[in-house]
DRENVEX-854305 format. One record per residue (C-alpha): y, x negated, z. Coordinates in Angstrom, 1 decimal. Example, Ala and Ser with C-alpha at 12.3 -4.5 7.8 and 13.67 -1.06 7.14 Angstrom:
<r Y="-4.5" X="-12.3" Z="7.8"/>
<r Y="-1.1" X="-13.7" Z="7.1"/>
% end
This chain:
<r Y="-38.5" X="9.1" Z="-4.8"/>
<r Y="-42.0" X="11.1" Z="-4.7"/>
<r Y="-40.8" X="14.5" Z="-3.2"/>
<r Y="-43.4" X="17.6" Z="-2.5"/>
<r Y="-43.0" X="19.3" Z="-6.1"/>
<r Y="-43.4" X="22.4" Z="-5.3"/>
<r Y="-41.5" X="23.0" Z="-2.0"/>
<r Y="-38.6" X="21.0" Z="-3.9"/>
<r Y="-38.8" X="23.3" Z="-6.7"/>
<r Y="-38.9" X="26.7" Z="-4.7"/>
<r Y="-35.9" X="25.7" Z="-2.6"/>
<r Y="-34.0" X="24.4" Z="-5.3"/>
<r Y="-35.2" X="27.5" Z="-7.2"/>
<r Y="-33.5" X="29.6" Z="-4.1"/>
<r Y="-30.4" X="27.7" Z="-4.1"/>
<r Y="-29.9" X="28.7" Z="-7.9"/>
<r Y="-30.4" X="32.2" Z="-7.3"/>
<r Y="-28.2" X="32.4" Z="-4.3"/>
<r Y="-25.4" X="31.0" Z="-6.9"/>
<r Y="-26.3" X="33.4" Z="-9.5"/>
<r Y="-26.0" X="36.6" Z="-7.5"/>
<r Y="-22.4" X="34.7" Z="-6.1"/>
<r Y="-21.2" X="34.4" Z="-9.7"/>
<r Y="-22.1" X="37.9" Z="-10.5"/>
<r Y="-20.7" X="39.0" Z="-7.4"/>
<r Y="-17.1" X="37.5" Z="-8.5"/>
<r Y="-17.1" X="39.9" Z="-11.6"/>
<r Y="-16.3" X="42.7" Z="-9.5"/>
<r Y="-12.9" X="44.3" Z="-9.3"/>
<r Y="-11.7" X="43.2" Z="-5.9"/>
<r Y="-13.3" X="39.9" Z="-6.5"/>
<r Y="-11.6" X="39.1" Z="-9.4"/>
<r Y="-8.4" X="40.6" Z="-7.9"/>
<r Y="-8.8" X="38.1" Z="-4.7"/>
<r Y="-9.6" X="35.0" Z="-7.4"/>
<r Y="-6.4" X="35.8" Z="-8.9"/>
<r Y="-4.4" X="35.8" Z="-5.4"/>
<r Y="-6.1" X="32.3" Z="-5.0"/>
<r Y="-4.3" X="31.2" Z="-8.2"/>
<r Y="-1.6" X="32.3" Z="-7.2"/>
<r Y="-1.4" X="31.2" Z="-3.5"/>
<r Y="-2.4" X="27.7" Z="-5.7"/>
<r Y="0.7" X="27.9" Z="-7.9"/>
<r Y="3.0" X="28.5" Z="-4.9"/>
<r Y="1.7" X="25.8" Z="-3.3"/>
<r Y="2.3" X="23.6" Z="-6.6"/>
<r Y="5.7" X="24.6" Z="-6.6"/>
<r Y="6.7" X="23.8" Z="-2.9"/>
<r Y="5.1" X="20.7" Z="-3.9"/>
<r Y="7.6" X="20.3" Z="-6.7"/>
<r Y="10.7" X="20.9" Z="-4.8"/>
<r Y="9.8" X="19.1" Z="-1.3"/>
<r Y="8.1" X="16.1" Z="-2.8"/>
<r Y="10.6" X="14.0" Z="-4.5"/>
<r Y="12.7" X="14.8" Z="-1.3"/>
<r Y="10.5" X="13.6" Z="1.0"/>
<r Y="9.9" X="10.6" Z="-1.1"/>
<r Y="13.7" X="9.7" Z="-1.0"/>
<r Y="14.3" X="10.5" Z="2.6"/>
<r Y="10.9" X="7.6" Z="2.9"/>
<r Y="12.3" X="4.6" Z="1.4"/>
<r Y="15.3" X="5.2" Z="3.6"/>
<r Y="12.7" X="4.4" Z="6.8"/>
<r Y="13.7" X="1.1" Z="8.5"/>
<r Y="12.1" X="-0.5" Z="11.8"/>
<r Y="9.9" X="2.7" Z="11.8"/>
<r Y="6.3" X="1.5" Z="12.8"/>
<r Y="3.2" X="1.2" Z="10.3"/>
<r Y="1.5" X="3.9" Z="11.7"/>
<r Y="4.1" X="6.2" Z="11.5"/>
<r Y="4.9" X="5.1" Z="7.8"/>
<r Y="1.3" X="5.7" Z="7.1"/>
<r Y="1.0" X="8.8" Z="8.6"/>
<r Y="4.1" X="10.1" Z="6.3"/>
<r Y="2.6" X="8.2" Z="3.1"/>
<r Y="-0.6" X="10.6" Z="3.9"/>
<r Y="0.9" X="14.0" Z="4.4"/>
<r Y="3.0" X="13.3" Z="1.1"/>
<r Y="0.1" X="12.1" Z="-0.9"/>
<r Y="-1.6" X="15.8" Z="0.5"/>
<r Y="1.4" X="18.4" Z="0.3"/>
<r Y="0.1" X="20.4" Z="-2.3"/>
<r Y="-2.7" X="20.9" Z="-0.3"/>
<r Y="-0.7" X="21.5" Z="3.1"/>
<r Y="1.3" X="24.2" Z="1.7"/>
<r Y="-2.0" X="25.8" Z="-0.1"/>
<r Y="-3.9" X="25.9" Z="3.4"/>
<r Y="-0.2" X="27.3" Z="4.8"/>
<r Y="0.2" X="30.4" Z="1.6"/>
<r Y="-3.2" X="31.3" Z="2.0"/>
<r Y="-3.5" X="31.3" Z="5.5"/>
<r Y="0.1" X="33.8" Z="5.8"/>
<r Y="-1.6" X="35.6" Z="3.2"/>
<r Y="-5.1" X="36.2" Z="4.6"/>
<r Y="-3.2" X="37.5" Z="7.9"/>
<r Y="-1.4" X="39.8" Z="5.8"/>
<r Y="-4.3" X="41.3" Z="3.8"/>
<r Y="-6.2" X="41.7" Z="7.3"/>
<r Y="-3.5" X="44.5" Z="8.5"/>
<r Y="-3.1" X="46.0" Z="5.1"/>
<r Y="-7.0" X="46.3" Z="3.8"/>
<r Y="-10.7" X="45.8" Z="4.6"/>
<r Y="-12.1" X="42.7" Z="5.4"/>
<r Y="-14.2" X="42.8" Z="2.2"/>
<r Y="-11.0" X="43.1" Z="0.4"/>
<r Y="-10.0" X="39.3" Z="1.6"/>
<r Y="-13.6" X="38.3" Z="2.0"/>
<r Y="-12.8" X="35.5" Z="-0.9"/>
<r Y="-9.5" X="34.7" Z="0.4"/>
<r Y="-10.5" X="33.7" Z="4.0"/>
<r Y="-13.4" X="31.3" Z="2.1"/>
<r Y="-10.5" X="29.5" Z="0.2"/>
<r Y="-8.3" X="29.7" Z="3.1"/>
<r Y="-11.5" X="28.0" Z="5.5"/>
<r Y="-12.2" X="25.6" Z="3.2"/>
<r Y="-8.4" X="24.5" Z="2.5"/>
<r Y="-8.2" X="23.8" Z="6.3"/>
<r Y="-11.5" X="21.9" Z="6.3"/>
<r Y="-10.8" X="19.7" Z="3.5"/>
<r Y="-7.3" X="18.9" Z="5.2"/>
<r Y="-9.0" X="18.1" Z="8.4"/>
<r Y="-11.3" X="15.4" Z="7.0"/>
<r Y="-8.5" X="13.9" Z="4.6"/>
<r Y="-6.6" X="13.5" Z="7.6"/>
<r Y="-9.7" X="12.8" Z="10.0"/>
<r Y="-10.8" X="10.3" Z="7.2"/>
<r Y="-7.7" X="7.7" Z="7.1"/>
<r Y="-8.7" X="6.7" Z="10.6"/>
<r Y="-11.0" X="4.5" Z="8.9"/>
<r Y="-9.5" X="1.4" Z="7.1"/>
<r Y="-12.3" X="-0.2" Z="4.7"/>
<r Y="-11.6" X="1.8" Z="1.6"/>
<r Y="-15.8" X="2.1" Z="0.7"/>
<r Y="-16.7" X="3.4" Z="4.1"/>
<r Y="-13.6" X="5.8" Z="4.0"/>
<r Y="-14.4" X="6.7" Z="0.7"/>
<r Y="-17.8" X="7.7" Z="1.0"/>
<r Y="-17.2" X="9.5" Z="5.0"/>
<r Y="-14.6" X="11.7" Z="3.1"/>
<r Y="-16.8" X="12.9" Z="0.3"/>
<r Y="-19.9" X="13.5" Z="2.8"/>
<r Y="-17.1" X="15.5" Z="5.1"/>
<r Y="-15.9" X="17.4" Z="2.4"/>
<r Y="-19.7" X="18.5" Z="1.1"/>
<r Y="-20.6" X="19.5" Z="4.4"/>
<r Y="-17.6" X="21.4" Z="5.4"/>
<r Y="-18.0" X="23.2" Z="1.7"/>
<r Y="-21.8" X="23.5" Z="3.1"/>
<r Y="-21.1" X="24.8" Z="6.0"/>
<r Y="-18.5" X="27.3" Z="5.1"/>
<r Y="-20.7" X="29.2" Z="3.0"/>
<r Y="-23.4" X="29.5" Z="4.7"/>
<r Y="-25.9" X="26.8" Z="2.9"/>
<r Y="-26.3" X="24.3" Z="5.8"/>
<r Y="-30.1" X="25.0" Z="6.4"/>
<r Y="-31.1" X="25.6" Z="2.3"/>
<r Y="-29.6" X="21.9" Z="1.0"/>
<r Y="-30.7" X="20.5" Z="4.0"/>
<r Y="-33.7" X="21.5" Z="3.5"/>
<r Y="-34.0" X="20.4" Z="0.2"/>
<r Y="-32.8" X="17.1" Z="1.2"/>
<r Y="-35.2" X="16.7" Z="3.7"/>
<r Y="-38.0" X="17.4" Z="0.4"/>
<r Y="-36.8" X="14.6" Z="-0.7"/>
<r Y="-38.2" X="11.1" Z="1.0"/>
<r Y="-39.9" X="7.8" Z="0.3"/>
<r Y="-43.3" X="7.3" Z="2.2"/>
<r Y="-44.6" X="3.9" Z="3.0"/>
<r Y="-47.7" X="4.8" Z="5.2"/>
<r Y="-46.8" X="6.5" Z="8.4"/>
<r Y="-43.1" X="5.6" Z="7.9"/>
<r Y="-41.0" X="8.2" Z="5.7"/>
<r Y="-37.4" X="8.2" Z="5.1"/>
<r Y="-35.6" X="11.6" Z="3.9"/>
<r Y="-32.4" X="12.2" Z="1.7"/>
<r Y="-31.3" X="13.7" Z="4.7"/>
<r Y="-32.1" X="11.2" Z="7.1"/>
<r Y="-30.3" X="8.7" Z="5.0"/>
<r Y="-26.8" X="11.2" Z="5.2"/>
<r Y="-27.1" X="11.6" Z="8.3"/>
<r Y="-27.3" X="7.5" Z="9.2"/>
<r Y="-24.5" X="7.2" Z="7.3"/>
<r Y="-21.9" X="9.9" Z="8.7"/>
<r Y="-23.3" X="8.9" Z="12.6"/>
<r Y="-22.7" X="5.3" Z="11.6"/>
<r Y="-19.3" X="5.8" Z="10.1"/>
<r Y="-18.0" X="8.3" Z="12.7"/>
<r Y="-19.4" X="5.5" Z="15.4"/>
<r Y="-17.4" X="2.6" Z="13.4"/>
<r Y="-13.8" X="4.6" Z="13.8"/>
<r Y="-14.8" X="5.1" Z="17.3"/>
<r Y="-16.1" X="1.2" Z="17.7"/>
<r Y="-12.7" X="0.4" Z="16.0"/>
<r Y="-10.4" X="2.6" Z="18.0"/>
<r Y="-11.5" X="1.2" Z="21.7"/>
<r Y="-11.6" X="-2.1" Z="20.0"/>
<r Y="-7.9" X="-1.9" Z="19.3"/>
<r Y="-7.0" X="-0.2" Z="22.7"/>
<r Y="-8.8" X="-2.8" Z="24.3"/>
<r Y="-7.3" X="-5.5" Z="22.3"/>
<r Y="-4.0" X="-4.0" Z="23.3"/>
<r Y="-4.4" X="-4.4" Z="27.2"/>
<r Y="-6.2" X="-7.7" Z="27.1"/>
<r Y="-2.8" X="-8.6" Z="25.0"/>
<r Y="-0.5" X="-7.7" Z="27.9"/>
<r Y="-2.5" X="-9.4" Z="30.7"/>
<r Y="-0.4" X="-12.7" Z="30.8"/>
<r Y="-2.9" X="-14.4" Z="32.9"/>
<r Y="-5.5" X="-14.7" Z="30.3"/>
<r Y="-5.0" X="-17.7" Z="27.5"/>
<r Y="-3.6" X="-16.9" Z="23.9"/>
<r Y="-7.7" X="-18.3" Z="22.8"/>
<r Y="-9.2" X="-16.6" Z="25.8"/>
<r Y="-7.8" X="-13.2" Z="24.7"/>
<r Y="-8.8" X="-13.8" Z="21.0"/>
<r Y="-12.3" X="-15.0" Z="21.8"/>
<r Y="-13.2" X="-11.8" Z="24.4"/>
<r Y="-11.6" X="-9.1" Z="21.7"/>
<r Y="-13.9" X="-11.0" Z="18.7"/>
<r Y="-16.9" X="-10.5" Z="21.9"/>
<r Y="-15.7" X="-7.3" Z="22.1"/>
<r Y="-15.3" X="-6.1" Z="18.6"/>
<r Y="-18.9" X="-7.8" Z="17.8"/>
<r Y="-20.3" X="-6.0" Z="20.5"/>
<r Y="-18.9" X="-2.2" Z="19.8"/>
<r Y="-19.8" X="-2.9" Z="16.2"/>
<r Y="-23.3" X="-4.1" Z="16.6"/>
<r Y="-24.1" X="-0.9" Z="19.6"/>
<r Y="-22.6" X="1.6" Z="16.9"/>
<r Y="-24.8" X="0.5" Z="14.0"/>
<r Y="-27.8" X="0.4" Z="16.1"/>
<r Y="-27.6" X="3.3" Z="17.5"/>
<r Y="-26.7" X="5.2" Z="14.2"/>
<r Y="-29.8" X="3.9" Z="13.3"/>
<r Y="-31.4" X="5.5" Z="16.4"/>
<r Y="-30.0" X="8.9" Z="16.6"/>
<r Y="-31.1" X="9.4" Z="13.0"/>
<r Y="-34.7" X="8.3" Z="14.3"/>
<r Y="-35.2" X="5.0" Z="12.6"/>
<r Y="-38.0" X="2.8" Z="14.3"/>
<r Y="-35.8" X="-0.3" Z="15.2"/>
<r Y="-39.1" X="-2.4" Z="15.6"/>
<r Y="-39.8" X="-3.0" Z="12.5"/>
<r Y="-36.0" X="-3.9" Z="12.2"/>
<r Y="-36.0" X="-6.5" Z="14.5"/>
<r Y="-38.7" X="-8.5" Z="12.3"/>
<r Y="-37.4" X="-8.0" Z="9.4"/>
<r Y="-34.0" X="-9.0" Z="11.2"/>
<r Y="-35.7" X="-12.1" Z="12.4"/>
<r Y="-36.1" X="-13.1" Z="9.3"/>
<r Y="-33.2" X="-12.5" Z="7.4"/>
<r Y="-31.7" X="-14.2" Z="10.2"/>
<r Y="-33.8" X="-17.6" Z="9.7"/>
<r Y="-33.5" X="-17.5" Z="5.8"/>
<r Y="-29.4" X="-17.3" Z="6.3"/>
<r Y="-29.7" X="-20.6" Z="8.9"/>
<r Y="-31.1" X="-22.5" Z="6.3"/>
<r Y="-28.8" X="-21.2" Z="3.2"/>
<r Y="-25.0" X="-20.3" Z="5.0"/>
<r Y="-25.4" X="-23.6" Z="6.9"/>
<r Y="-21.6" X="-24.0" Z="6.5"/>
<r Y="-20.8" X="-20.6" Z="7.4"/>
<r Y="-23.0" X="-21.0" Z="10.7"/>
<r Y="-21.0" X="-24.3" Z="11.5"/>
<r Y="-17.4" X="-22.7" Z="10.7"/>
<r Y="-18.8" X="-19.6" Z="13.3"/>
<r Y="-20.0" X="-22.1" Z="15.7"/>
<r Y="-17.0" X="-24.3" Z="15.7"/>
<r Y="-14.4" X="-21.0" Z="16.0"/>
<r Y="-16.1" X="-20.0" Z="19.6"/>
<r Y="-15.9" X="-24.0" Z="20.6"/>
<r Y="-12.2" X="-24.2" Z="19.4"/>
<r Y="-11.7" X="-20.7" Z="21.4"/>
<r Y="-13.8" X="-22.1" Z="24.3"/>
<r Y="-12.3" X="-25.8" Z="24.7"/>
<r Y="-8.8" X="-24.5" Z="24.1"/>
<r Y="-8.0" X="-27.2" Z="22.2"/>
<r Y="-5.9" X="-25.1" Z="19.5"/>
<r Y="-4.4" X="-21.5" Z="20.1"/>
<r Y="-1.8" X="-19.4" Z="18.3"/>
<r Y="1.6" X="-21.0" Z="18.2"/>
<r Y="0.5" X="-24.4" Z="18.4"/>
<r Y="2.6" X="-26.9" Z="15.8"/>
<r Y="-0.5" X="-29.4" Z="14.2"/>
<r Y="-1.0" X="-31.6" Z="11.7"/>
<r Y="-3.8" X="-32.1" Z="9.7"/>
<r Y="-3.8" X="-34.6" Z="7.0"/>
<r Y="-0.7" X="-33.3" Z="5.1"/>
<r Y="-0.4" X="-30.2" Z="6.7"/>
<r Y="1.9" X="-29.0" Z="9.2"/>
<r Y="2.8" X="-25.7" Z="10.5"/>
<r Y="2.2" X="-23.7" Z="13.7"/>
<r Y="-1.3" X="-21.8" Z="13.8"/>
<r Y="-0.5" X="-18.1" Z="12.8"/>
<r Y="-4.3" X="-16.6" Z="13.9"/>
<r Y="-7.5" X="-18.0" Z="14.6"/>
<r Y="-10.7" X="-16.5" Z="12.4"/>
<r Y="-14.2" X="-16.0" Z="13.0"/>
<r Y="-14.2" X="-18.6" Z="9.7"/>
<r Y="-11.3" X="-20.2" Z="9.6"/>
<r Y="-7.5" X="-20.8" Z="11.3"/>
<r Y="-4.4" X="-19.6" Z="9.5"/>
<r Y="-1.8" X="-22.2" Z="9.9"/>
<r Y="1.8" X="-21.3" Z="8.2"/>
<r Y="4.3" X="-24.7" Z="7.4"/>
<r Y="7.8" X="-24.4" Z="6.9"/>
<r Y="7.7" X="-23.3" Z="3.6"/>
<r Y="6.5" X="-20.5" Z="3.7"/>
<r Y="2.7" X="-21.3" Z="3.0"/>
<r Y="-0.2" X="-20.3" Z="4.8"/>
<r Y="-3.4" X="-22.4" Z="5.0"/>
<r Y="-6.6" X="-21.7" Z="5.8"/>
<r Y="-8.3" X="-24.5" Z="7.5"/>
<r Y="-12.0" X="-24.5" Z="8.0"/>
<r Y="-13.1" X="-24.5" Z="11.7"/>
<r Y="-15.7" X="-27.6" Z="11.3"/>
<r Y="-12.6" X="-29.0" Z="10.1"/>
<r Y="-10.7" X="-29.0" Z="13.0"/>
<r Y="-13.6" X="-29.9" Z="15.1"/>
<r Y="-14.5" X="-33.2" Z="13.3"/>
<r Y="-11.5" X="-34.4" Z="11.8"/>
<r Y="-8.2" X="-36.0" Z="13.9"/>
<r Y="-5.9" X="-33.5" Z="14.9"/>
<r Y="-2.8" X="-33.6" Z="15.9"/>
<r Y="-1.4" X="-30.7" Z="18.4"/>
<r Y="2.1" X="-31.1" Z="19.2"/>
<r Y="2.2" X="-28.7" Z="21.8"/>
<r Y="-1.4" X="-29.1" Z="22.8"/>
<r Y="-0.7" X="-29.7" Z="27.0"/>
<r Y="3.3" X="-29.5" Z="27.4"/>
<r Y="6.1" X="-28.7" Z="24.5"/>
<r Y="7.9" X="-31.9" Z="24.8"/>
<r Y="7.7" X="-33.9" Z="21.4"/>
<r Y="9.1" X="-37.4" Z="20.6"/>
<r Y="10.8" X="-38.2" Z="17.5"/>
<r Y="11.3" X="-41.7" Z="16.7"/>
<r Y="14.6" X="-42.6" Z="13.7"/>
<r Y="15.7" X="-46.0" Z="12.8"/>
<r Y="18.5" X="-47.7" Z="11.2"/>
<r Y="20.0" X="-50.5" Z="11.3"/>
<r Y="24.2" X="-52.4" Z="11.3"/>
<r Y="25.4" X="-55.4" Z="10.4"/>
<r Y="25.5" X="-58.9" Z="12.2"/>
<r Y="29.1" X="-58.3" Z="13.0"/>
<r Y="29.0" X="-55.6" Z="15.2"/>
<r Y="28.4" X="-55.5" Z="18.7"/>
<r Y="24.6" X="-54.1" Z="19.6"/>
<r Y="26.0" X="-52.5" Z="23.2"/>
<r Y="28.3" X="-50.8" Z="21.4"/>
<r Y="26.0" X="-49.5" Z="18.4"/>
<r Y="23.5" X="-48.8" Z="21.3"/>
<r Y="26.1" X="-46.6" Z="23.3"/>
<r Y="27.2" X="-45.1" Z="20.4"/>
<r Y="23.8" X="-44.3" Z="18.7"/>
<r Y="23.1" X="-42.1" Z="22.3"/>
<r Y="25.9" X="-40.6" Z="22.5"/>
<r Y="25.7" X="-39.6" Z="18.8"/>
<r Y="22.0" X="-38.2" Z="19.4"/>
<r Y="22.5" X="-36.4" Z="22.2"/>
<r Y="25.6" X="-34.4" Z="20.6"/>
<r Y="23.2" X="-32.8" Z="18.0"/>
<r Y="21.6" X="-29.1" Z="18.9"/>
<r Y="17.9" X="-28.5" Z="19.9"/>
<r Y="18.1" X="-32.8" Z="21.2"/>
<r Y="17.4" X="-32.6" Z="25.2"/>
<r Y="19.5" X="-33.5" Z="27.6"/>
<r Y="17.2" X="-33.5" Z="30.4"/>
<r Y="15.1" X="-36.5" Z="28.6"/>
<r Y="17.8" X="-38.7" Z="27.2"/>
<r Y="18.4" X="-40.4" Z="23.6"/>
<r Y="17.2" X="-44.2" Z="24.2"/>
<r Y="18.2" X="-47.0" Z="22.1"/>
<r Y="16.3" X="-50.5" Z="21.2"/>
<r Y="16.6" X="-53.5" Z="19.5"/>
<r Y="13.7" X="-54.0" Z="17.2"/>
<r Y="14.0" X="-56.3" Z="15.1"/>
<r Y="16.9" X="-59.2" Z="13.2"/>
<r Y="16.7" X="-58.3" Z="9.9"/>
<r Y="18.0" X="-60.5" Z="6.6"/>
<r Y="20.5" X="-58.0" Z="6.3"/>
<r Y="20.7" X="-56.1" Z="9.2"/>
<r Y="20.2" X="-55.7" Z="13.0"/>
<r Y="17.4" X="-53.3" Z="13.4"/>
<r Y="17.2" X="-50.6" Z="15.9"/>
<r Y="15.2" X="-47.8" Z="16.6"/>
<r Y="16.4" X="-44.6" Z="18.1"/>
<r Y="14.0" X="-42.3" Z="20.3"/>
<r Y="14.8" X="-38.4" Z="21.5"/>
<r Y="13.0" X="-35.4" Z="22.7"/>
<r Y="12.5" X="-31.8" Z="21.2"/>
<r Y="11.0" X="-28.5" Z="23.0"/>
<r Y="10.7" X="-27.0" Z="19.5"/>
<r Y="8.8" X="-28.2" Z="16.8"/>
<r Y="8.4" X="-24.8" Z="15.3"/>
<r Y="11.9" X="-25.4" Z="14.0"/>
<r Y="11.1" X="-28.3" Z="11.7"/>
<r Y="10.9" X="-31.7" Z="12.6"/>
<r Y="12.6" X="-33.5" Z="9.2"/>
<r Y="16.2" X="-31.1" Z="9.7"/>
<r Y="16.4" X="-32.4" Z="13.0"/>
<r Y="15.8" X="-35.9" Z="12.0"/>
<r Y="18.5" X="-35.6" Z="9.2"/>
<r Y="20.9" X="-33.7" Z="11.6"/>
<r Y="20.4" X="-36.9" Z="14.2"/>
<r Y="21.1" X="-39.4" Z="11.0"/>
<r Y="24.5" X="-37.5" Z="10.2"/>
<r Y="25.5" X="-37.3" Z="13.7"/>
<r Y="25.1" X="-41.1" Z="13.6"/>
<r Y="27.0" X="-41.4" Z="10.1"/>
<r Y="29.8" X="-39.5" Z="11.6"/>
<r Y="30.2" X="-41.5" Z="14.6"/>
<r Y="30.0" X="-45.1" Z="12.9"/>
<r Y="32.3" X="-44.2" Z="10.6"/>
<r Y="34.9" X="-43.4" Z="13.4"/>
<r Y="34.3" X="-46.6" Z="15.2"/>
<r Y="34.1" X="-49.1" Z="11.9"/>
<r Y="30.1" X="-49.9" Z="12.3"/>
<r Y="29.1" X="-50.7" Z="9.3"/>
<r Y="25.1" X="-49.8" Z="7.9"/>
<r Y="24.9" X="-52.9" Z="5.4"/>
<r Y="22.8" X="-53.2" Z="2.4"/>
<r Y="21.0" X="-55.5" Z="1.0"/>
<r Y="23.0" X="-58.2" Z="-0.5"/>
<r Y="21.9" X="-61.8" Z="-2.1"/>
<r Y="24.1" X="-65.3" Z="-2.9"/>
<r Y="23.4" X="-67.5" Z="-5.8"/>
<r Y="24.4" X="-70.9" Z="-6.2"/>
<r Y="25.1" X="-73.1" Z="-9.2"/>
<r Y="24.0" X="-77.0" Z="-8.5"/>
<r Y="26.5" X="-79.6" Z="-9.6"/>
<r Y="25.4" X="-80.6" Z="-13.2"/>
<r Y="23.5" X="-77.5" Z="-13.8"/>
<r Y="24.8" X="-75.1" Z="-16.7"/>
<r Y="24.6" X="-71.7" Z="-17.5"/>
<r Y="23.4" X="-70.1" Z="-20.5"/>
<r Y="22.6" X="-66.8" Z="-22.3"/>
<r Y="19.5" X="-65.4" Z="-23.9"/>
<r Y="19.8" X="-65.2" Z="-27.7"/>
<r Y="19.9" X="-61.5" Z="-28.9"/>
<r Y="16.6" X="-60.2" Z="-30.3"/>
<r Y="17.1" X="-59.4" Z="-33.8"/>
<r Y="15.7" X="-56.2" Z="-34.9"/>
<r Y="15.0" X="-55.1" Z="-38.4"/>
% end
């Protein structure tokens, strides 16, 4: 940075001596007598600290069913007690010293009790933002110009801020315009983020809109508030969003070429949204994946299987490989078992049986029967296959298979149909003879 030396100097200059006459201004009697009240309001508020803490702390991991926000709410006022009960002592104190003394006598006091309340307000303003960066750097801009502010050097640092700046022709960029971009931008992102999630919330509870149709028009949405609040940070800070747009341009045709995946993931997540070909609670399978889609991505669906795992499947993906949706039009899936008895019973009656033992087992539908066919004459067996209907695939499709083979197991056994196994005659020929092999010897 190439500041003006000598305005920079004489401000910064002026800063220093402002802080020198404070500091000398603190070794007077009542000043030192107010630090010491300060101390001691600090200790008091350590000691509340102390007791209430590992209370609160207790009476916390006791919370059950109590909503995120709530939790979070309480993890933040214990994380800042001391400094509750600091801004709450000094505060009872300052009122007192008001009625008993001058106002220069608690002229330091009522600073420390100001700036205890400010700091709490933008520790608590500050956890409305959830990107730890962004919250970090809001709160530490907050707190430096609420400390600023307080006493009294607003126009002197920024002023000195303003000295400082980077000139590129006509175009000059400030310290201060750069502090400024940054606290409008990040004040505009909570507010981008808050109607994001209000609106996400109603568009949620309109049943008339598709599970894909709702997440597509919050991602619009989001993108939108977003993109307006980082533009026109830029703009109220007086950036020159021309030259932007080039430079934009061009970034964007440099990133076509090199994020060529990315761009087709993006591309294929608003078709998938668009075509409604997939949407949250779907059961798929992809390859050797199955599972029921848990939330579709900008990048990427999040499909969870049955134990427990949670994929994350590409969007180009799902656009150019098969798919299979289970649920895709209607929630009625198939499920196809067979098996198989032996010559000597009769096939009506494994056929009647076989339904009746299928349609006896849980989650099987009634309203589409069990049917059973003859598929096939085996060398051991009569071969049959056995075909019913589910409405839940969610549930798992191999327990209810195994649930319809032990509902068959059960019932065979109690009517004396047998489930052969492979079995094999050998004959001798007149004349032939039999004989053993001769044992390998081994050393």
């Amino acid at each position: 940075m190439e500041p003006t030396d000598a305005t920079l100097m004489d401000r910064i200059s002026t800063l220093l001596g402002d802080a020198e006459l404070f500091a000398m201004s603190l070794l007077r009697p009542w000043q030192l007598y107010q630090l010491g009240i300060i101390f001691a309001c600090f200790l008091v508020a350590e000691l509340f600290r102390r007791w209430l803490g590992p209370k609160m702390h207790s009476w916390m991991r006791t919370l059950e069913g109590w909503p995120k926000w709530r939790l979070r709410i309480l993890l933040t006022v214990h994380r800042r007690l001391r400094l509750i009960f600091l801004v709450v002592v000094l505060w009872i104190v300052l009122s007192i010293m008001r009625e008993l003394t001058w106002p220069s006598r608690s002229y330091l006091v009522g600073i420390a009790a100001s700036l205890a309340l400010g700091w709490l307000g933008v520790v608590l303003a500050a956890r409305l933002i959830r990107n730890n960066a962004l919250r970090t750097m809001v709160r530490w801009g907050l707190w430096i110009w609420v400390t600023l502010y307080i006493l009294g050097l607003t126009e002197d640092a920024g002023a000195v801020l303003d000295s400082v700046a980077i000139e590129f022709g006509d175009f000059r960029l400030t310290a201060l315009a750069i502090l400024k971009a940054l606290v409008v931008t990040g004040i505009l992102f909570v507010g981008a983020r808050l109607v994001s999630q209000a609106f996400s919330g109603r568009i949620k509870q309109v049943e008339e809109i598709s599970p894909s149709m709702q997440v597509l028009t919050t991602k619009a949405m989001q993108i939108a508030l977003y993109g307006g609040a980082f533009f026109i940070g830029l703009k109220a800070v007086g950036f020159d969003l021309t030259g932007l747009a080039v430079l934009s341009g061009a970034i964007g045709l440099g990133l076509g070429f090199g994020l060529q995946k990315v761009v087709s993931n993006l591309v294929s997540g608003i078709i998938i949204l668009l075509d409604k070909s997939i949407k949250p609670g779907d059961v798929i399978s992809l390859g050797e994946t199955f599972g029921w889609i848990n939330a579709l991505g900008a990048r990427y669906v999040s499909v969870v299987t049955r134990d427990g795992k949670e994929y994350l499947i590409p969007n180009e993906d799902l656009i150019t490989g098969q798919v299979v949706n289970w649920s895709h039009s209607n929630e009625f899936v198939r499920l196809d078992i067979y098996f198989g008895t032996a010559y000597g019973d009769d096939p009506h009656k494994v056929r009647k049986l076989a339904i009746e033992a299928a349609a006896g087992v849980e989650r099987v539908l009634r309203g589409r029967p069990p049917v059973c066919h003859i598929v096939g004459f085996g060398d051991s067996s009569v071969d049959y296959i056995l075909r019913f209907w589910i409405t839940d695939p969610t549930g798992g499709l191999t327990n209810i298979r195994g649930n319809v083979f032990l509902a068959l197991w059960d019932t065979f056994q109690e009517n004396d149909i047998s489930i052969p196994f492979p079995q094999r005659e050998v004959k001798v020929l007149e004349g032939s003879t039999l004989a053993t092999a001769a044992p390998i010897a081994t050393d």
